[in-house]
C-alpha positions in Angstrom: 2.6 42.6 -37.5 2.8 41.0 -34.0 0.0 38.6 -33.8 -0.8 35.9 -31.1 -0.1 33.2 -33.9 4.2 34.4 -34.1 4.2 31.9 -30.6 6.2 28.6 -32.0 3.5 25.9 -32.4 5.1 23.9 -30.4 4.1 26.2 -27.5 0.0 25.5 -29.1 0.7 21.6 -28.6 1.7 21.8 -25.5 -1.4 24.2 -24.3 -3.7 21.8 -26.6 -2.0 18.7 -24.8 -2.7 20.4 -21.1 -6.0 21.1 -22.1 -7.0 17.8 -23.1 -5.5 16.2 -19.7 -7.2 18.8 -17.7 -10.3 17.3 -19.5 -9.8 13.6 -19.2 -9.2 14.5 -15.5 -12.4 16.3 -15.0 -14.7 13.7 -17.3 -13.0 11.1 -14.8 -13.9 12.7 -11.8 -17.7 13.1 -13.0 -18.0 9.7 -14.0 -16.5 8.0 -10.5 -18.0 10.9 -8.0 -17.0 8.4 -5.4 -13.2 9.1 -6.3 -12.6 5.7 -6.8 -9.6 6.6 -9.1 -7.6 3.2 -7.9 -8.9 1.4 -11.0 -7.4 3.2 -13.2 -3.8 4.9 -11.6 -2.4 5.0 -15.6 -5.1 7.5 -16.8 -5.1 9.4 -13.7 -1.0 9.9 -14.1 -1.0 10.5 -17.4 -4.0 13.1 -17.7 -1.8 15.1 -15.0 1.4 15.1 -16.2 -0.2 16.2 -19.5 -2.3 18.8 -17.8 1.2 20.0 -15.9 3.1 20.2 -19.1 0.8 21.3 -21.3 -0.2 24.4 -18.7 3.8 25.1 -18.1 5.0 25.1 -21.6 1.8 27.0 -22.5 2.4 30.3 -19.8 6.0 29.8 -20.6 4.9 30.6 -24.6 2.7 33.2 -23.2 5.7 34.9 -21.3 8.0 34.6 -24.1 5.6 36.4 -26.2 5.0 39.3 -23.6 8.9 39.4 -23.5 8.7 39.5 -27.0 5.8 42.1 -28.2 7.7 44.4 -25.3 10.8 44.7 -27.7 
C-alpha cells in the first residue's frame, strides 16, 4: 500500500527542520517589530538556512513521491 509515510525520514527531518526555522524566524520578527535583527545576525542566518533546507529537501521528498505513486 502507497502511503504518505514510504517518503525516507530523512525527507520528515528536513521538512521538521524548515519548519522550526521558519518559526524561530517568525517568533523573532514578533518579538523585535522594529527589525532590529543586528543583535543577533547568528539566529537570523541559521533560522533561514534551516528554513531553506528544510523547505527544499521537503518538496524535493514530496516530488519524489509523486514520481513515485505515478509508477
Amino acid at each position: 500500500m502507497r502511503t504518505l509515510f514510504a517518503l525516507p525520514w530523512q525527507y520528515w527531518i528536513f521538512t521538521f527542520i524548515g519548519c522550526m526555522g521558519l518559526c524561530i524566524l517568525c517568533a523573532m520578527y514578533q518579538q523585535d517589530k522594529k527589525n532590529n535583527f543586528r543583535d543577533r545576525p547568528l539566529v537570523i542566518a541559521l533560522g533561514g538556512v534551516a528554513a531553506v533546507v528544510g523547505w527544499v529537501a521537503g518538496i524535493a521528498g514530496v516530488v519524489k513521491f509523486v514520481i513515485w505513486w505515478r509508477q
